[in-house]
N, CA and C of each residue as an Amber inpcrd file, in Angstrom:
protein
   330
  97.2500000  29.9900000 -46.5980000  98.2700000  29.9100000 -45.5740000
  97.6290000  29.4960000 -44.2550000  98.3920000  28.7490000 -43.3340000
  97.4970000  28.3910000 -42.1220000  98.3120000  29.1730000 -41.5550000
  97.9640000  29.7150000 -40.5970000  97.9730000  30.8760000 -39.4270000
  97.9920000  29.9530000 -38.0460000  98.7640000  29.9830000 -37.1610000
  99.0310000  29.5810000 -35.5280000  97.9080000  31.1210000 -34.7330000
  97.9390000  31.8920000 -35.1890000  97.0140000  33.0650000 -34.6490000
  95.6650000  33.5410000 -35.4890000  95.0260000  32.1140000 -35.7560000
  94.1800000  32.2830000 -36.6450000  93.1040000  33.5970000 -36.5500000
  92.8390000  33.7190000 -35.5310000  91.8390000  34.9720000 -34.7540000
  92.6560000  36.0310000 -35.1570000  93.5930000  36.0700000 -35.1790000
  94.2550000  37.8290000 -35.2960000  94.2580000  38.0350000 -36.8220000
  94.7800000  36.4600000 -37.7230000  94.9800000  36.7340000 -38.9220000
  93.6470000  36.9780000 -39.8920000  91.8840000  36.7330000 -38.9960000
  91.1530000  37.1140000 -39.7810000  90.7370000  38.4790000 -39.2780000
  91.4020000  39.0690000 -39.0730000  91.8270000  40.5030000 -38.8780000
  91.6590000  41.4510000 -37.4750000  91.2340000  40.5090000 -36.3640000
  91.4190000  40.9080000 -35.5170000  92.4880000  41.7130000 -35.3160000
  93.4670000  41.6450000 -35.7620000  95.1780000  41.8720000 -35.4090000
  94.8210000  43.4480000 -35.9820000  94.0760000  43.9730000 -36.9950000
  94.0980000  45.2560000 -37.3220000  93.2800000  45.8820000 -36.4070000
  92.6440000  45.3760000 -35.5520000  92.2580000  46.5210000 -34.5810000
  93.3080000  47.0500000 -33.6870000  94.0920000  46.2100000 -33.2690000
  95.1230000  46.9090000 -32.6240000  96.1370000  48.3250000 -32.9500000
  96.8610000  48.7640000 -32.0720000  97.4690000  49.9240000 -32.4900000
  98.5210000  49.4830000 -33.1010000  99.5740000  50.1680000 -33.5700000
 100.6370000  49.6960000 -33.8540000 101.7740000  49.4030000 -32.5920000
 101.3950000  50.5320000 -31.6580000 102.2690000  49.7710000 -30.2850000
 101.7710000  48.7660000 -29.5800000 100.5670000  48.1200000 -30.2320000
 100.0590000  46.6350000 -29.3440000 100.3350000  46.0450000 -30.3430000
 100.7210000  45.9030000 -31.3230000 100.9620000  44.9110000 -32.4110000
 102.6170000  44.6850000 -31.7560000 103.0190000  45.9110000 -31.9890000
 104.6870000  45.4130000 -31.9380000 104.9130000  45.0840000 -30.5300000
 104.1420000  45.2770000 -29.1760000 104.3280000  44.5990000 -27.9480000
 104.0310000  43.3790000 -28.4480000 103.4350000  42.1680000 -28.9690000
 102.6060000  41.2190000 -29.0480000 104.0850000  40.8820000 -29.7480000
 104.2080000  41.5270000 -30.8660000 105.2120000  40.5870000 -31.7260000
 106.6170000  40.4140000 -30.3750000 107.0320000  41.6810000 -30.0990000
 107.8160000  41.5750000 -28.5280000 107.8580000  40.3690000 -27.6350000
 106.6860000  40.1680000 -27.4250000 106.1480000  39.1820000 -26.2430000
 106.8120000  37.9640000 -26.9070000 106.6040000  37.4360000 -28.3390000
 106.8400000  36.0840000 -28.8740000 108.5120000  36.4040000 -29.1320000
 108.8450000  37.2390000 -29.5360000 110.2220000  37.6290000 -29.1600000
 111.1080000  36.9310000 -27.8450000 110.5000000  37.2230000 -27.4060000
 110.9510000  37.0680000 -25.5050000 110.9360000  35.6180000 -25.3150000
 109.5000000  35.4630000 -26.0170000 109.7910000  33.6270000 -25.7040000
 110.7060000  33.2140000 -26.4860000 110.8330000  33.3910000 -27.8770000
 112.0720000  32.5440000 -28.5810000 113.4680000  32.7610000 -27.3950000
 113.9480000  34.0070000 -27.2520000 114.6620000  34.3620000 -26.4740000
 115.0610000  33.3830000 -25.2410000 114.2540000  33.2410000 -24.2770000
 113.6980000  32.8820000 -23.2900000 113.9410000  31.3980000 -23.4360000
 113.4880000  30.5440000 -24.5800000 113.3470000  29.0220000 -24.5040000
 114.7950000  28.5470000 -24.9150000 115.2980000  29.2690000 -26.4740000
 116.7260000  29.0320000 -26.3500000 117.9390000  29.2040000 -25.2710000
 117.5370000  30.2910000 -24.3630000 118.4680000  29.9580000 -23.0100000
 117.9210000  29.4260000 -22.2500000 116.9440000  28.5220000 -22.1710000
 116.8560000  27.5870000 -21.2470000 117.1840000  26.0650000 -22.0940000
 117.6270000  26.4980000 -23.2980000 118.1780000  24.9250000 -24.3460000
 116.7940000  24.4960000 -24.8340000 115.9150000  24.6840000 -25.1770000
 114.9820000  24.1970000 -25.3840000 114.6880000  24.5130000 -27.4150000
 115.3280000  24.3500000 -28.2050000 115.4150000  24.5690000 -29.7380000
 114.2150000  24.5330000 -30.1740000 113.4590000  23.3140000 -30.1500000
 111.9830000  23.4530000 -30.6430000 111.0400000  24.9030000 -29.5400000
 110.7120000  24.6890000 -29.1350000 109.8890000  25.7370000 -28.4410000
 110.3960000  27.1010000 -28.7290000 111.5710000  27.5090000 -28.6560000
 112.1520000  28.6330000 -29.2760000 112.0430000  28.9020000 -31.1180000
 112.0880000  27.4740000 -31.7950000 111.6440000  27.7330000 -33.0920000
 110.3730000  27.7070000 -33.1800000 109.6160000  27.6240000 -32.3770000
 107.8600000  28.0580000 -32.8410000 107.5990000  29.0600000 -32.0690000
 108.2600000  29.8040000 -31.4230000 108.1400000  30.9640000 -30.6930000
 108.4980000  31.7190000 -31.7290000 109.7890000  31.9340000 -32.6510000
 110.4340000  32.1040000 -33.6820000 109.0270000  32.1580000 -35.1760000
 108.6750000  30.9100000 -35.3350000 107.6680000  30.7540000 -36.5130000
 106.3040000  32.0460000 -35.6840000 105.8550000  32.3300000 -34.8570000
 105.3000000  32.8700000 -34.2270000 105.0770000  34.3380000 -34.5440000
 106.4300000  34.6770000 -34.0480000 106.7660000  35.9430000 -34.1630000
 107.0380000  36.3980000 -35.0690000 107.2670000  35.8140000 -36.3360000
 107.5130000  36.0130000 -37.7390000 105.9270000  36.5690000 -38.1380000
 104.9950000  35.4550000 -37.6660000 103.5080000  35.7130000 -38.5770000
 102.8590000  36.6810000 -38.0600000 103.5890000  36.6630000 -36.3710000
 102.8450000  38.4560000 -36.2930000 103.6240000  39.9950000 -36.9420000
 105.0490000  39.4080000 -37.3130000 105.5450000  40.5200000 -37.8080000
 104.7810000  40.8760000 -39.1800000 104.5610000  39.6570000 -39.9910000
 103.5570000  39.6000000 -41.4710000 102.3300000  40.7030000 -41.3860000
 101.8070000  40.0360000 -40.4480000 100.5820000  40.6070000 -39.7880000
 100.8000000  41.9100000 -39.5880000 101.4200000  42.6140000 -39.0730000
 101.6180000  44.0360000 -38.9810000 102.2830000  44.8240000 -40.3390000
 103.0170000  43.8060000 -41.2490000 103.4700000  44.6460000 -42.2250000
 102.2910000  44.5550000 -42.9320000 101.5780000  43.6150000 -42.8460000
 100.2990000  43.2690000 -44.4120000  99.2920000  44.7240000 -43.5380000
  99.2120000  44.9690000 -42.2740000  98.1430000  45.9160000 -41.9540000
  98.3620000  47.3370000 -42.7850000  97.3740000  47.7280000 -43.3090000
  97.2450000  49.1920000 -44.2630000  97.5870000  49.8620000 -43.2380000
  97.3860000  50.4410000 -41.8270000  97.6510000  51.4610000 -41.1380000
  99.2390000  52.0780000 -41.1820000  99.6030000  50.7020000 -40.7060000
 100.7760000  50.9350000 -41.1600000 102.0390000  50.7440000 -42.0720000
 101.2820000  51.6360000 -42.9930000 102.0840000  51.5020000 -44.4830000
 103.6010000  52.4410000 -44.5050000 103.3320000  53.5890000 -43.5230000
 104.8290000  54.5700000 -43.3900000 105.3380000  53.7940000 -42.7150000
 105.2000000  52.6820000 -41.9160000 106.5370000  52.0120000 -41.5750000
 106.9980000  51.0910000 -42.0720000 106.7530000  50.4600000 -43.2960000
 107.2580000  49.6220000 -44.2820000 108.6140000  49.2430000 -43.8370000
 109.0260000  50.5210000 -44.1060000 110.5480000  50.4640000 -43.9440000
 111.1750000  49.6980000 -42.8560000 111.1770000  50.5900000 -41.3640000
 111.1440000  50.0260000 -40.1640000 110.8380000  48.3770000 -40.2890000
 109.4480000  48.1920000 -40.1190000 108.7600000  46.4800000 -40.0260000
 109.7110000  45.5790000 -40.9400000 110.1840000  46.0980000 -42.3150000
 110.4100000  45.1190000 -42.8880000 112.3890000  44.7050000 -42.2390000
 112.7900000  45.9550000 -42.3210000 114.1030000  46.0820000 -41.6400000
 114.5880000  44.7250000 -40.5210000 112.8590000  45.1010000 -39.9630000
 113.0260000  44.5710000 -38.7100000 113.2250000  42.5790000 -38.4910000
 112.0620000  42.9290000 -39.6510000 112.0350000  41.6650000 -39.7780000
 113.3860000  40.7170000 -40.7260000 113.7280000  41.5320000 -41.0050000
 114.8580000  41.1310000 -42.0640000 116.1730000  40.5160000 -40.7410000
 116.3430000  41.8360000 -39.7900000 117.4320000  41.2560000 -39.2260000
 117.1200000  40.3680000 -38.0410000 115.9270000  40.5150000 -37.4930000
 115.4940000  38.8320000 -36.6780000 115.4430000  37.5640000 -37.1240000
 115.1250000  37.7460000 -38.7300000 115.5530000  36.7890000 -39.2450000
 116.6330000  35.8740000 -39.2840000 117.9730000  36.9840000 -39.5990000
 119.4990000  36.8520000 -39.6920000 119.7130000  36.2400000 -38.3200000
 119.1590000  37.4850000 -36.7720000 119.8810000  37.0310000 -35.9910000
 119.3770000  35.1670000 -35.3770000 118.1720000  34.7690000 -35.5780000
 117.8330000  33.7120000 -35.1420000 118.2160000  32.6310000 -36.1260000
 118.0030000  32.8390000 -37.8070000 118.4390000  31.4180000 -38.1380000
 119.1440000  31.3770000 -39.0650000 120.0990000  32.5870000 -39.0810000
 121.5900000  32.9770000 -40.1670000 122.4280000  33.3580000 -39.4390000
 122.9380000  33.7140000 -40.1680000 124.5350000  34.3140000 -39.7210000
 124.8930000  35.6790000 -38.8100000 123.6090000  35.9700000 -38.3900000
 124.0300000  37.4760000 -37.6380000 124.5100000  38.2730000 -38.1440000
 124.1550000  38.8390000 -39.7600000 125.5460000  39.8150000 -40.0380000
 125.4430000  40.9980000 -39.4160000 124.2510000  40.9410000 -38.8340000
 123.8250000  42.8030000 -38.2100000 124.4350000  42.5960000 -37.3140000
 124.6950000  41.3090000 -36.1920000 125.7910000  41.5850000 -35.4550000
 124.6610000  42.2780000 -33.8830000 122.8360000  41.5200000 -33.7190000
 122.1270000  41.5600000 -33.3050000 122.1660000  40.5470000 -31.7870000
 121.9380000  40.9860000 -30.9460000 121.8890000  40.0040000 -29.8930000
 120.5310000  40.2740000 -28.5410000 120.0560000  38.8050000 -28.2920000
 118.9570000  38.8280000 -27.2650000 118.5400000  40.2660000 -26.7470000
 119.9300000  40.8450000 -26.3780000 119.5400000  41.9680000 -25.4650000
 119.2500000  43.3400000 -26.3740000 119.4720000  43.0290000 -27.6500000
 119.5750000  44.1200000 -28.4390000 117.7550000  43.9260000 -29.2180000
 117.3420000  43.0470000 -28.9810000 115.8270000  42.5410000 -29.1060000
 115.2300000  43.3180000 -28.0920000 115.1180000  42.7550000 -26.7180000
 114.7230000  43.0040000 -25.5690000 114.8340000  45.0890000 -25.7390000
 115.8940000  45.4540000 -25.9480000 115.9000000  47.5170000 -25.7100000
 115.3260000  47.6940000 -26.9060000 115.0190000  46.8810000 -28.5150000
 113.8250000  47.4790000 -29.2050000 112.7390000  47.1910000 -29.0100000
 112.0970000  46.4110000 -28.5070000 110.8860000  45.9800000 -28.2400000
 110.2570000  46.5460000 -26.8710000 110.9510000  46.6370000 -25.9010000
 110.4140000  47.1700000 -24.6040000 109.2070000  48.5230000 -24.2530000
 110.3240000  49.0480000 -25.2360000 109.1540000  50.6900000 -25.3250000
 108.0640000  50.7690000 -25.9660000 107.7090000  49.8400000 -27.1040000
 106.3790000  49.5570000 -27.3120000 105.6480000  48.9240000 -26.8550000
 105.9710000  47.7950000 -25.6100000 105.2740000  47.4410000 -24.1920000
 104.9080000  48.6030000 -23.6740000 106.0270000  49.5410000 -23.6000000
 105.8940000  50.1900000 -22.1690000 104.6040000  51.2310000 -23.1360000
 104.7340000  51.8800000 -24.0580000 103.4980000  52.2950000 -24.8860000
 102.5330000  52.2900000 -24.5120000 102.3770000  50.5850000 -25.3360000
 101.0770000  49.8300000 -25.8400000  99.9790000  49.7670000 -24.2390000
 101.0230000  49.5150000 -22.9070000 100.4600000  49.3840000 -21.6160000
  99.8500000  51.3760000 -21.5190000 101.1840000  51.9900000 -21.6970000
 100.1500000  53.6890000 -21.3040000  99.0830000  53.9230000 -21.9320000
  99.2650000  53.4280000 -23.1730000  97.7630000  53.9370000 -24.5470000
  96.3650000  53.5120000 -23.3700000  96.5390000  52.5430000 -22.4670000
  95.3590000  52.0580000 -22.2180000  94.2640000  52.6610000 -21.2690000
């Protein structure tokens, strides 16, 4: 598989915590977010391809194996809401209030 975060995917990415993983995946969040309201489709779909391989990246990490559930959930309905049908019925801002607190975390852990 080729990796856009090649450095994290040869495992850098497991040193992190799990609240700097999911800020990071957040961050590429924000940009998809971010580029589609400024109209910009491509840049928002590789912000999109992005944030997918860090979500991978955190589910493939052993640490966190009890959140299977959660990660995969998660990833299931970002999926829907960016390039299906929305059935969760998910929106920008509903991204932005799950992701925030593992910024706000990942910044106290430090």
């Amino acid at each position: 598989m080729s990796y856009q975060h090649k450095e994290l995917a040869a495992g850098r990415w497991t040193a992190f915590s799990l609240m700097e993983q999911m800020a990071n995946v957040g961050s590429e969040v924000e940009r998809a977010i971010s580029w589609k309201d400024k109209g910009n489709p491509d840049y928002s779909r590789q912000a999109f391809y992005r944030a997918l391989e860090l979500m991978e990246l955190t589910i493939a990490d052993e640490k966190n194996k009890k959140r299977l559930k959660e990660l995969t959930r998660a990833r299931e309905v970002f999926i829907d809401w960016f390039a299906f049908d929305n059935i969760y019925h998910s929106s920008a801002q509903s991204w932005r209030n799950y992701f925030y607190p593992f910024n706000f975390a990942a910044r106290r852990a430090r």
